[in-house]
ROTORKOL-498585 format. One record per residue: residue in one letter; x, y, z of N, C-alpha, C in turn. Coordinates in steps of 0.001 Angstrom, whole numbers, plus 500000, padded with zeros to 6 digits. Atoms other than C-alpha are relative to their C-alpha. Layout:
<atoms>
AXYZXYZXYZ ...
</atoms>
This chain:
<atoms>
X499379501128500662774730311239314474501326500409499348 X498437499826500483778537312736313984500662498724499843 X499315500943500285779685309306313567499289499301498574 X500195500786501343777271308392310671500122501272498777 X499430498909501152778240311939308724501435500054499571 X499173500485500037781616311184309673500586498762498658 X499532500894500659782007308065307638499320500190498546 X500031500005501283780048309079304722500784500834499272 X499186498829500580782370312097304191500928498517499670 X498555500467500179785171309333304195499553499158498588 X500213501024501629783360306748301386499898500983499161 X500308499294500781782582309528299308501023500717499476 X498718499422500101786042311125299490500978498708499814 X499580501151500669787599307207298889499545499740498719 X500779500281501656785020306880295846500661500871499215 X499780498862500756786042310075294721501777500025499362 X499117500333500054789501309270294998500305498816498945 X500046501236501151789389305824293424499925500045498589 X500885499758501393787428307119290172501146500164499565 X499262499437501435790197309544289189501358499728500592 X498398500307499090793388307543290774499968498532498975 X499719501420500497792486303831289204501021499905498521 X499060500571500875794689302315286459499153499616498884 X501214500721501033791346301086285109499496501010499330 X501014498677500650789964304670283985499618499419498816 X500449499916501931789882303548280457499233498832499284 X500984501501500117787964300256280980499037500458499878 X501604499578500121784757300075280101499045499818501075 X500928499954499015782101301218282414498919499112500021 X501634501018500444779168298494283345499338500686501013 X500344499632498916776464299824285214498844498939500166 X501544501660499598773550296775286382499604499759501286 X500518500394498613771864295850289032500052498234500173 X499629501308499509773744292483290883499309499494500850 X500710501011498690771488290105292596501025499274500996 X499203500508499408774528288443294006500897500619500712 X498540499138499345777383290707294872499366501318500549 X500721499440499637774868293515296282500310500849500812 X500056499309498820776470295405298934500183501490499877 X500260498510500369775653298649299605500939501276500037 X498798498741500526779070300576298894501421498874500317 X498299501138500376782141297640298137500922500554499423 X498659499404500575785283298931297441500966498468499709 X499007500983500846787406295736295220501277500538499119 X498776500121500480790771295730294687500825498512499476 X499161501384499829792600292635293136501221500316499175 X498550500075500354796222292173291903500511499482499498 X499185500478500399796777289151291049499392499700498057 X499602500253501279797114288005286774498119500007499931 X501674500389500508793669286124286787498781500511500351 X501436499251499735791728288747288563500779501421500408 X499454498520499976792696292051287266499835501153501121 X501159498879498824792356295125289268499648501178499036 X500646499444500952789753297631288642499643500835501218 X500470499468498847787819299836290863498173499423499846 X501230500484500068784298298590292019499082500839501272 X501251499753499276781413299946293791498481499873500347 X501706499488500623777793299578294862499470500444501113 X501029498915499382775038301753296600499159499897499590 X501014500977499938772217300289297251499485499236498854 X500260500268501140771577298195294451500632499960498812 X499393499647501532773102299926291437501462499925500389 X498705500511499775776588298366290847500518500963498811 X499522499344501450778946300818288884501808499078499826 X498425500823500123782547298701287751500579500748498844 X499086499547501144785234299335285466500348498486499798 X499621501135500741785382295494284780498377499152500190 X501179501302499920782624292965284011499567498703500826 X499609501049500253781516290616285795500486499893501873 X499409500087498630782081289153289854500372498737500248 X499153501119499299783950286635291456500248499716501575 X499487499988499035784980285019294135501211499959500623 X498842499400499837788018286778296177500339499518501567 X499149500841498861790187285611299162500332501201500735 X499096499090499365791527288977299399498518500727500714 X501060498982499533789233291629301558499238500824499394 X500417498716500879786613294040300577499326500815501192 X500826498752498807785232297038302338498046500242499667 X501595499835500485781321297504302281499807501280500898 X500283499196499335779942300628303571498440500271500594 X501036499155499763776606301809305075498665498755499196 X500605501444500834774933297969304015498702499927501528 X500884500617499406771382296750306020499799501281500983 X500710499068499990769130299447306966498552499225501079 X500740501020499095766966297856310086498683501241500441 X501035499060499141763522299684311181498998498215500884 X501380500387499257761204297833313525499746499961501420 X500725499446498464759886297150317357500779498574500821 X499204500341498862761431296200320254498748498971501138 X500897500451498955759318293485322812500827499601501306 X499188500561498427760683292475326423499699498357500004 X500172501717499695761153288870327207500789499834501367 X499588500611498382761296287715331409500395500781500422 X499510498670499378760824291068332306498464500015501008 X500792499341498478758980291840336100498365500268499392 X501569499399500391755095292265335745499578501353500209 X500655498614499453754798295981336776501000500406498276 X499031499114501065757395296384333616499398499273498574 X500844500351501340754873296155330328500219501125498973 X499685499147501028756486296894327539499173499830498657 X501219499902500994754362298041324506500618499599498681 X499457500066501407755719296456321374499775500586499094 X500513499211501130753583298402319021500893501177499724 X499809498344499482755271301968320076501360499427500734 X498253500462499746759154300254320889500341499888499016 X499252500558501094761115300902318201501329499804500049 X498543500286500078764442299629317037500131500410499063 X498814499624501511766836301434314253500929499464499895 X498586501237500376769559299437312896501118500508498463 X499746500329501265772379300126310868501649498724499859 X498899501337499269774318296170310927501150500561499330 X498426499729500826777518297639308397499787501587499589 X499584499010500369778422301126308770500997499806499129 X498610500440500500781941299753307683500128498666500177 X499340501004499299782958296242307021500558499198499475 X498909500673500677785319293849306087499955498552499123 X500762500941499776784273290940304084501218499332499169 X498812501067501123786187287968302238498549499108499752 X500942501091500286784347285779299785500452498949499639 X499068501070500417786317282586299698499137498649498999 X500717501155500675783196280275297983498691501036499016 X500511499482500770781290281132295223498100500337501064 X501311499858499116777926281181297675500091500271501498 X499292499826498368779598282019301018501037501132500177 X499319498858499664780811285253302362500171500230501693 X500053499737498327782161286029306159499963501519499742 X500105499037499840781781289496307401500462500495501729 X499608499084498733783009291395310055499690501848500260 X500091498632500448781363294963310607499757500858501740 X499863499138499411781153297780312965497912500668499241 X501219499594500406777417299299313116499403500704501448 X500731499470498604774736300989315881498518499450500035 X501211499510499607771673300899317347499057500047500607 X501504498640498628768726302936318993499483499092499841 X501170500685499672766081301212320691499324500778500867 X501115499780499218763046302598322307499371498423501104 X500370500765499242761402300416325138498991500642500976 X500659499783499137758321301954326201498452499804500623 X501277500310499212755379301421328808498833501229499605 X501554499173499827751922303019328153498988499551500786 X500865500187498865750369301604330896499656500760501071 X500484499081498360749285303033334389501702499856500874 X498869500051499106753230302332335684501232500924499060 X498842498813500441756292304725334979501578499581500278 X498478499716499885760503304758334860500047500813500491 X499109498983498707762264306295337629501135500133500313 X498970500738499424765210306525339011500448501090501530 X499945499631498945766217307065342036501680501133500225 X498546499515500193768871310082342260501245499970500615 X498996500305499500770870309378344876500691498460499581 X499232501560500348771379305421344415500097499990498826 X499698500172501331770916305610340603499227498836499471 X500513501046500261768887302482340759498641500561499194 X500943500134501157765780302063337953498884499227500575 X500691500611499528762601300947339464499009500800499245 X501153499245500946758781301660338276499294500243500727 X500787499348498931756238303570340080498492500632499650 X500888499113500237753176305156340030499963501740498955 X499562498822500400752315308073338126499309501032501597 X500252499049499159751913311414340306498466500284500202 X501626499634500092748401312049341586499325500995498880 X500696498968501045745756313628339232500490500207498945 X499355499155501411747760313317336110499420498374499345 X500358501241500847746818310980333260501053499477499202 X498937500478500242749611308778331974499982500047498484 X499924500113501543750979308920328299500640498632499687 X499231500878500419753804307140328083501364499928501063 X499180500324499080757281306048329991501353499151499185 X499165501289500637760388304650328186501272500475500294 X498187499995500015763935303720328213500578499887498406 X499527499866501686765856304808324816501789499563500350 X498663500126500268769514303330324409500478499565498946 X499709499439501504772002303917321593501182499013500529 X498759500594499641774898301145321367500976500029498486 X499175500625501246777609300429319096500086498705499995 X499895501469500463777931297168317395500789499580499115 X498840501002500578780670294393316452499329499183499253 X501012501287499455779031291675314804500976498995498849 X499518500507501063780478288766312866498678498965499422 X500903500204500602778380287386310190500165499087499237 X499554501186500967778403284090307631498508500493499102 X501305499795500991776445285233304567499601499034498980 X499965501195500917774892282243302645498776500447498766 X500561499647500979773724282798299107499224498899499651 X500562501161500049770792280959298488499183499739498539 X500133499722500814770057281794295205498978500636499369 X500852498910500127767321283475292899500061501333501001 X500220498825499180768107286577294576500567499924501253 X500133500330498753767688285044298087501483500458500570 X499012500387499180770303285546300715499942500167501727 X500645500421499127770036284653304498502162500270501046 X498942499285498960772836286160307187499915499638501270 X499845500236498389773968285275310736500491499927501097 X498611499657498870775825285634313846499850500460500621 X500494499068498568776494287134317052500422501870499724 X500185498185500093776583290991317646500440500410501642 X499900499908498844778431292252320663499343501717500115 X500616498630500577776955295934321461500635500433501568 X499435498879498847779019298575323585498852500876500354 X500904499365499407776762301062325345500670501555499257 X498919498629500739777400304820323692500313500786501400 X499630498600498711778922308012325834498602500588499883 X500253499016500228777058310640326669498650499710500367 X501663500704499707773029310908326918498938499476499570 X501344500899500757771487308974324795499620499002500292 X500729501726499106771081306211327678498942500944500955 X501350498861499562767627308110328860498677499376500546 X501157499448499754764310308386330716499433500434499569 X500991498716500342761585309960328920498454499774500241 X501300500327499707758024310088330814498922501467499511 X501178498610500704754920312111329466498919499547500659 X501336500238499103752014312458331151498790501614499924 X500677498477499864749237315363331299499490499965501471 X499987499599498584748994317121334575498579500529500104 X501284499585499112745446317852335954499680500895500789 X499433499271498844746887320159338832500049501034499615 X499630498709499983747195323524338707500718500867501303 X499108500205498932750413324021340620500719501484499927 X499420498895500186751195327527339083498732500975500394 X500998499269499713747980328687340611499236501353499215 X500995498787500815746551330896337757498639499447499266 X501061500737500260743613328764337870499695499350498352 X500220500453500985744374327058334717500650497802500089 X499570500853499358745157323257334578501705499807499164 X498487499715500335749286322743334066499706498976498298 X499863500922501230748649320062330848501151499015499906 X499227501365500220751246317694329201501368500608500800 X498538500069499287754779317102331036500426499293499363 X498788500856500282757946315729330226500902500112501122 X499484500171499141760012314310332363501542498923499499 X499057500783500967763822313350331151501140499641501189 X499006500980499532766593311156333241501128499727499245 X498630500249501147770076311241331117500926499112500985 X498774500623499224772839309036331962499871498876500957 X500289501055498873771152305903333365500817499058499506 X498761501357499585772929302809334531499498498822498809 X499815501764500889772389300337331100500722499356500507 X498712501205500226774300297349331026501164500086498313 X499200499504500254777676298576329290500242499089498636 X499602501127501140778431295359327067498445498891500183 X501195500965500532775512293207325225500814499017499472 X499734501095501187775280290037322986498453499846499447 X501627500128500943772380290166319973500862498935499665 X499333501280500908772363286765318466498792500443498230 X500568499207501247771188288312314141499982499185499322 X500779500505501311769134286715311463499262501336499015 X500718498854501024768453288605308255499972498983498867 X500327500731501476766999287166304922499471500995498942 X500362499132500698766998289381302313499729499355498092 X500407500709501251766211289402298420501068501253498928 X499390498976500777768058291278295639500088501419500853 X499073498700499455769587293734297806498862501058500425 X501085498841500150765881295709297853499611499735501391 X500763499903499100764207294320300712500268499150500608 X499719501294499549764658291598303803498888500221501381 X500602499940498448763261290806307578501359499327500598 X498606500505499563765728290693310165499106499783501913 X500996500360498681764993289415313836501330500046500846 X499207499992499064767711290215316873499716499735501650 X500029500396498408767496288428320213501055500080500905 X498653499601498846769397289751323522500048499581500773 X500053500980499266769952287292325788500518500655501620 X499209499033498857771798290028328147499305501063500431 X500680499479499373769769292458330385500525501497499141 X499848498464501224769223296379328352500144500851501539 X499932499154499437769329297567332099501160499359500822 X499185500586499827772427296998334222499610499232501400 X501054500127499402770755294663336671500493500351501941 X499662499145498751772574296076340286499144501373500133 X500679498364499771770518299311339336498845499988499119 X501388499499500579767304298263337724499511498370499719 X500293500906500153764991295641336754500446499104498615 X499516500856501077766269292562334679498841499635498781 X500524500719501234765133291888331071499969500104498491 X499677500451501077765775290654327814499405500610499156 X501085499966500887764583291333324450500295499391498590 X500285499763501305763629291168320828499736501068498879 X500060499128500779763768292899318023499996499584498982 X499843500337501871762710292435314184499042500730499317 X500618499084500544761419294011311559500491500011498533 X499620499952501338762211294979307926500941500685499481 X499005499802500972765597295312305811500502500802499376 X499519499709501093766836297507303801501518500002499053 X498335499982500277769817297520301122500885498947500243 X499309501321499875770759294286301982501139499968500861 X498276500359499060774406292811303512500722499706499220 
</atoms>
C-alpha cells in the first residue's frame, strides 16, 4: 500500500506545517467532538472579514481548531483518509457454474483518501474524492478459476482429480473517483451518495488464487502431496467500472454503506460476465 503511506506522510507533514506556520497560533485552542463537521482530517482556510482564518483539523472524530465554532464555506476544504469500508462482496447475473460465496468475499474500502469538499448550505456538502478498493470474490464450491494461458480468457473448471477443493477466487484492487452529495440529516445522522468510477490498478493485484488439498502423491515418497496453491497474476479485469454509493453514518463513529456495480469485475471478451454488490459497515464517517 505505497500509495496509502504515501499520503499520510503528506497530511502529517501539511498538519505539521500548518500548526507552526498559522497566523492563528495565539488563538485559543478548542478541542470537541463535532457531530456535524466530522471529517476525518479537514484542512480550513478562510480569508474573508466575516470568516476569519484559522487552521482546522479533524481525525476521526476529535476536532482540534484554533477558532470556535463551524460554518458554512463556499470556498474548498481538503479531507483526508475519511470512510473506512469493511464488508462482503455477492455476484448478481453471474453464469451458474460461477457461485460466489458471500460469507468469505470481502470488500475493503477507503471512499476519501483525499478530497475536495465545498459546503455551500448549512446541511449540504458536495464532495469530490480520490479513494481504492480490494475485493475478494470467491467460490468454495466443487468449481474453480482458470485461465487459459495462451488466450488469457477466464473460464471455470473442475478441480484436478483426487484433490479436495478449498477455495477459488478473483481478488481486484481499483482506484476510485467518486462524486458525492452529503445530506445532513440531523441528530448526528448523515446519509451520502453518488457514482464512483473505479480504474483497475497496475501490476498484480488483478489475481487468481485456488487452494485445494492434493490426495496424489506425485513426488513419489509415498506420502500424500497436501494443500496447494495455485496463483494467476495479471488477469484480464474490466479496466474502467461504475459503483453507484450509499453510506449513512452517525456522529462520525459508525455507518453502513452498500455499493452496486452495474459493470462486469471481469473484462467480458476474456471471462464470464457479472455484476456485483457490496456493503457492509463504516467507519470515521465522510
Amino acid at each position: 500500500m505505497k500509495t496509502i503511506k504515501s499520503f499520510t506522510a503528506l497530511a502529517i507533514a501539511a498538519a505539521t506545517m500548518i500548526l507552526f506556520t498559522s497566523k492563528a497560533s495565539a488563538q485559543e485552542i478548542a478541542v470537541s467532538f463535532d457531530n456535524e463537521t466530522t471529517d476525518s482530517l479537514e484542512f480550513v482556510s478562510q480569508s474573508s472579514n466575516s470568516h476569519p482564518g484559522g487552521w482546522n483539523f479533524d481525525f476521526i472524530g476529535l476536532n482540534v481548531s484554533s477558532k470556535k465554532g463551524h460554518y458554512r464555506s463556499y470556498l474548498p476544504t481538503l479531507t483526508f483518509f475519511s470512510g473506512w469500508g469493511f464488508g462482503v462482496s455477492s455476484a448478481l447475473n453471474a453464469p451458474v457454474d460461477v457461485d460466489i460465496n458471500v460469507g468469505r468475499s470481502f470488500n475493503f474500502c477507503i471512499e476519501d483518501v483525499v478530497a475536495i469538499r465545498m459546503r455551500p448550505w448549512k446541511t449540504g456538502t458536495f464532495s469530490l474524492g480520490y479513494g481504492f478498493d480490494l475485493r475478494n470474490y470467491r467460490m468454495t464450491g466443487d468449481m474453480r478459476f482458470i485461465e487459459n494461458p495462451d488466450s488469457k480468457k477466464i473460464y471455470t473448471a473442475d478441480y484436478p482429480g483426487n484433490t479436495v477443493p478449498n477455495y477459488s477466487k478473483i481478488r481486484t484492487f481499483s482506484n476510485t473517483f467518486n462524486l458525492k452529495y452529503i445530506q445532513y440529516l440531523g441528530k448526528g445522522f448523515r446519509l451520502a451518495f453518488g457514482p464512483e468510477v473505479t480504474l483497475l490498478g497496475k501490476g498484480n493485484k488483478q489475481k487468481i488464487v485456488t487452494n485445494y488439498y492434493d490426495n496424489n502423491d506425485n513426488n513419489n515418497d509415498g506420502k500424500k502431496d497436501g494443500e496447494q496453491e495455485l496463483k494467476t497474476k495479471k488477469i484480464k479485469a474490466n479496466k474502467v467500472g461504475l459503483n453507484l454509493v450509499g453510506v449513512l453514518n452517525y456522529k462520525n463513529l459508525f455507518g453502513v454503506y452498500a455499493k452496486y456495480s452495474p459493470s462486469s469485475v471481469l473484462n467480458p471478451a476474456f471471462g464470464p460476465e457479472f455484476n456485483t454488490v457490496s456493503f457492509g459497515v463504516m467507519l470515521f464517517g465522510l
